[in-house]
LOFI-177540 format. One line per 3 residues: number of its first residue (from 1); their letters; for each residue x, y, z of C-alpha. Coordinates in pm, 1 decimal, padded with zeros to 6 digits. Example, Ala and Ser with C-alpha at 12.3 -4.5 7.8 and 13.67 -1.06 7.14 Angstrom:
BEGIN
1) as) 01230.0 -00450.0 00780.0  01367.0 -00106.0 00714.0
This chain:
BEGIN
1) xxx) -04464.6 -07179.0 -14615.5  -04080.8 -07178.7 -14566.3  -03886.1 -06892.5 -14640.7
4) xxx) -03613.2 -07047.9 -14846.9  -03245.2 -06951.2 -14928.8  -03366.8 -06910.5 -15311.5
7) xxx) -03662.2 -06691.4 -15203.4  -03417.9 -06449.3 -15007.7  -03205.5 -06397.5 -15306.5
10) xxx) -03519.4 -06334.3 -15551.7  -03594.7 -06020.1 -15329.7  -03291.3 -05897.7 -15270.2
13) xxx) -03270.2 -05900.8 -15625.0  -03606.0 -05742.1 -15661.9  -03519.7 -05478.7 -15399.9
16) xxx) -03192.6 -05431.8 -15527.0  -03253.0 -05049.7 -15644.9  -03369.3 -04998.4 -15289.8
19) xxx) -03073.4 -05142.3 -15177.3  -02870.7 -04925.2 -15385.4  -03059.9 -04629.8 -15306.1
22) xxx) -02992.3 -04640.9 -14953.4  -02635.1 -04688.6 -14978.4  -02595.5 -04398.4 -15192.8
25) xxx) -02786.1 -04205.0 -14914.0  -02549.0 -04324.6 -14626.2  -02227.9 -04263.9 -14812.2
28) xxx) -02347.6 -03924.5 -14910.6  -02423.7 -03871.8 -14542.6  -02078.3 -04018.2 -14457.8
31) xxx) -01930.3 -03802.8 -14726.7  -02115.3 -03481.8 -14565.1  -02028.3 -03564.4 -14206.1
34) xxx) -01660.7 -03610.3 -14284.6  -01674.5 -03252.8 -14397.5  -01864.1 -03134.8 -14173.5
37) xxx) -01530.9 -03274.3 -13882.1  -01318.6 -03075.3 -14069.0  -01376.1 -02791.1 -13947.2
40) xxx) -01324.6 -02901.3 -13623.5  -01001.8 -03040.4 -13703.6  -00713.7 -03021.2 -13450.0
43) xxx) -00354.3 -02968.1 -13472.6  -00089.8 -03138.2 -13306.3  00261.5 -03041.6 -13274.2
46) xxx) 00567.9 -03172.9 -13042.4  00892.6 -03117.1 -12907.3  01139.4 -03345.6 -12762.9
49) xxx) 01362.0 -03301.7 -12457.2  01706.6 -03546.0 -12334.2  01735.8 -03589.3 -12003.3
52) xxx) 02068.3 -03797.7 -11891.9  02285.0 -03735.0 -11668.2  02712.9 -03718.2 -11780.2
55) xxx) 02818.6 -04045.4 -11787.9  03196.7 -03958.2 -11918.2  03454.2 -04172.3 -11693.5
58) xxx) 03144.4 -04353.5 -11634.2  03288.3 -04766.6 -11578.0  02989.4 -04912.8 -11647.4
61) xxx) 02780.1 -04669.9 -11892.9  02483.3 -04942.8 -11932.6  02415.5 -04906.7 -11550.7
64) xxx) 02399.6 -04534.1 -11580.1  02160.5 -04534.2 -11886.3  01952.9 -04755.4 -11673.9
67) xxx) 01975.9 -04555.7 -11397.1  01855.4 -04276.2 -11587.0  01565.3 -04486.1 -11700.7
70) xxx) 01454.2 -04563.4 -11392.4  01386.1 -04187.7 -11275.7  01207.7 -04107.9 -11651.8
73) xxx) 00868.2 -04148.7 -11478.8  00936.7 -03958.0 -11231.8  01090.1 -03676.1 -11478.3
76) xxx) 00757.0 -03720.6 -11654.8  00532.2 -03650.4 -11332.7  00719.3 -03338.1 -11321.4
79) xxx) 00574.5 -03226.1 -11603.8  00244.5 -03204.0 -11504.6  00369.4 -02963.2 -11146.6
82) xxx) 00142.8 -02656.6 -11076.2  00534.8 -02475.5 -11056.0  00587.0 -02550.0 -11429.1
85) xxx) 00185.5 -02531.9 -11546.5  00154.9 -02197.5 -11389.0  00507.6 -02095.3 -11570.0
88) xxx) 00383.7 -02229.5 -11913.8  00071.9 -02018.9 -11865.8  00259.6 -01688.1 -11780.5
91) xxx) 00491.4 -01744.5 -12096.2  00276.4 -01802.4 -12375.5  00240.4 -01608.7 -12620.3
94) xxx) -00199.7 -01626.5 -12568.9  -00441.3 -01666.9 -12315.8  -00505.0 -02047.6 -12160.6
97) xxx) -00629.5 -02167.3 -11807.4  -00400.8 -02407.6 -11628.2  -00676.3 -02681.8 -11697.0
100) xxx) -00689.9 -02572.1 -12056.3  -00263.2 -02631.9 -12088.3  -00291.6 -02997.4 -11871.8
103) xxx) -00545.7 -03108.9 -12125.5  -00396.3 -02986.5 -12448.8  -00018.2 -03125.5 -12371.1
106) xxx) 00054.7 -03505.0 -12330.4  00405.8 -03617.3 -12189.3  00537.3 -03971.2 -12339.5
109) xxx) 00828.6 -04127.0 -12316.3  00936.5 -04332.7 -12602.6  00990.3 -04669.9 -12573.6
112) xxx) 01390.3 -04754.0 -12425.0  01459.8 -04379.2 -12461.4  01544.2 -04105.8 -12201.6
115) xxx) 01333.5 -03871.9 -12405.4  01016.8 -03685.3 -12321.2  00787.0 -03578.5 -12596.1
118) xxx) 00535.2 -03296.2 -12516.2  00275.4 -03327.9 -12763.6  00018.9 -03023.4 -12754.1
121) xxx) -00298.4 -03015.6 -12931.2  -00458.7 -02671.6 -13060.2  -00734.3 -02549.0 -13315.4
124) xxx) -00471.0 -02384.2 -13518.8  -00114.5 -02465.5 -13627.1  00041.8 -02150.1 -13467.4
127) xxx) -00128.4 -02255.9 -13102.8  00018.9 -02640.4 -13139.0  00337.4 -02500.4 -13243.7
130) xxx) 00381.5 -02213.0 -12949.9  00255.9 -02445.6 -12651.5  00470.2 -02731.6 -12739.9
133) xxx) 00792.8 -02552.0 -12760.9  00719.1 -02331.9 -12462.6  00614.7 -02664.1 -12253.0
136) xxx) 00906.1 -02821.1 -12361.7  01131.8 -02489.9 -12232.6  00972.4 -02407.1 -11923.0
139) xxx) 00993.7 -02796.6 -11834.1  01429.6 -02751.0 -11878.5  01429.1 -02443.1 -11704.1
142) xxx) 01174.7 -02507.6 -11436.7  01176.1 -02895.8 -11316.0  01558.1 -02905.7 -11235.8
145) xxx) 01453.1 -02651.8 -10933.0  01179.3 -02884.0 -10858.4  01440.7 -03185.2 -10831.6
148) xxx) 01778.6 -03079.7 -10810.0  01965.2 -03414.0 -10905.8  01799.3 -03460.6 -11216.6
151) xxx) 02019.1 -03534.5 -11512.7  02092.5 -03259.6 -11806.4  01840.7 -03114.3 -11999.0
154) xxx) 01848.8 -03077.6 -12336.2  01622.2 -02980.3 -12611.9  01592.4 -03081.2 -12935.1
157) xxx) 01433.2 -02865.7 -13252.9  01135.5 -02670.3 -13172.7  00836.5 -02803.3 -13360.3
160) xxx) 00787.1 -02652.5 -13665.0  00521.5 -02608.3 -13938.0  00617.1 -02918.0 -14146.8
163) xxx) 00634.2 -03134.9 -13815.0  00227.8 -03039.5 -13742.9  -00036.8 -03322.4 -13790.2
166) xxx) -00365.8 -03270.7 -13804.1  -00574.0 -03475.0 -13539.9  -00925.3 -03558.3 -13489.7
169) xxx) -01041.2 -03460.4 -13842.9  -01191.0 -03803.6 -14060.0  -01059.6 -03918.5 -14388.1
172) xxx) -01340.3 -03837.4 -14642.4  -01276.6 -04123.5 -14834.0  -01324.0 -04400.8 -14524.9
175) xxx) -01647.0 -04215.7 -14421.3  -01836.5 -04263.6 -14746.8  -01712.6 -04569.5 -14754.3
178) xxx) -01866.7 -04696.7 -14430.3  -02141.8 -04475.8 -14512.1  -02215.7 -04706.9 -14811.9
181) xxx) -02116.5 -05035.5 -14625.1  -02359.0 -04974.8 -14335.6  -02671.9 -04840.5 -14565.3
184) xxx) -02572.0 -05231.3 -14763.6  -02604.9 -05362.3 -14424.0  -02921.8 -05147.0 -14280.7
187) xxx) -03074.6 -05210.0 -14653.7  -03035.1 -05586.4 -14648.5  -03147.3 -05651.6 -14317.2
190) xxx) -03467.3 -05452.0 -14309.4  -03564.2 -05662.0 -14727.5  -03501.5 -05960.5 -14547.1
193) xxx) -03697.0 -05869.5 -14207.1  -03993.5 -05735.9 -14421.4  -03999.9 -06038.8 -14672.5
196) xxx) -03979.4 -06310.1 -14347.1  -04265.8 -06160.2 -14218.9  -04452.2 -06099.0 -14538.3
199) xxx) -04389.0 -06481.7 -14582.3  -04555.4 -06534.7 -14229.8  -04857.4 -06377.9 -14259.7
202) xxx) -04898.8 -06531.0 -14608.7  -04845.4 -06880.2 -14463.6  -05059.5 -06727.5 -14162.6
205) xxx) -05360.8 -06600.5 -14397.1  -05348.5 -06962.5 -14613.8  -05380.5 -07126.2 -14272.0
């Protein structure tokens, strides 16, 4: 006995309040889980530093911005010296481990920029705020002793309240969404599984 298209859609119809069912259970379990990450939420916040060096009387200023360019990765390796770790450390404001500052910070340069943006991540706004604006100073008073032709230094606004993101935390709304999407799915799939093979061992049993 064949298990027909027409015979697939009469049980999913039949088992459509199962169907249902479960995909109010898995977006209420998305719904729960999204707030749930919440409270594990992370903030980010970010400050940006110039580095170039003076290119007044400069002949050809497109050769000295690329120049410059050239030694942002290098500027950017900087950033992650013991010298100016171990200096972050001392001057904040709280209690971190070296490790604990390499991890939370990220150093990026934007794209055709001589910019680097230290990005640090914390469980509270206050944290993010602090360790990405004392990065970002230590780095311009530190790293020119660490390489004494590098261009000028200077910073831009220190990373403020209305600049923090939150990071890490899931939107409420796209969890029970999925939720309810993959209980359609897992719903589906086991009606159809479970009418195949009570098909089989009907055409089984009849021989």
């Amino acid at each position: 006995m064949e298990f027909t298209f027409t015979d697939m859609m009469k049980r999913f119809w039949r088992f459509s309040w199962v169907i249902v069912l479960v995909m109010i259970l898995f977006a209420g379990a998305g719904f729960a889980g999204s707030k749930l990450a919440k409270k594990n939420t992370n903030y980010a916040a970010s400050r940006t530093v110039i580095i170039a060096k003076d290119n007044t009387n400069v002949k050809d200023p497109n050769s000295r911005f690329s120049a410059d360019k050239a030694l942002i990765d290098t500027y950017k390796k900087l950033a992650k010296d013991d010298a100016i770790v171990s200096s972050v450390k001392k001057a904040l404001p709280f209690k971190m481990t070296t490790d604990e500052i390499t991890s939370a910070v990220s150093v990026e340069n934007p794209t055709e920029t001589l910019m680097l943006n230290f990005e640090a991540n914390s469980n509270t706004v206050a944290k993010a705020k602090a360790l990405a604006n004392t990065y970002a100073e230590v780095y311009s008073q530190v790293a020119p002793s660490l390489y004494p032709d590098m261009g000028q230094q200077k910073l831009l606004s220190k990373a403020n309240s209305s600049d923090v993101k939150e990071v890490g935390s899931k939107s409420t709304k796209k969890m029970t969404i999925f939720g309810a999407a993959f209980g359609l799915v897992v719903a589906m799939f086991t009606v159809l599984v479970t009418g195949i093979w009570s098909n089989y061992k009907l055409a089984k049993k009849q021989g």
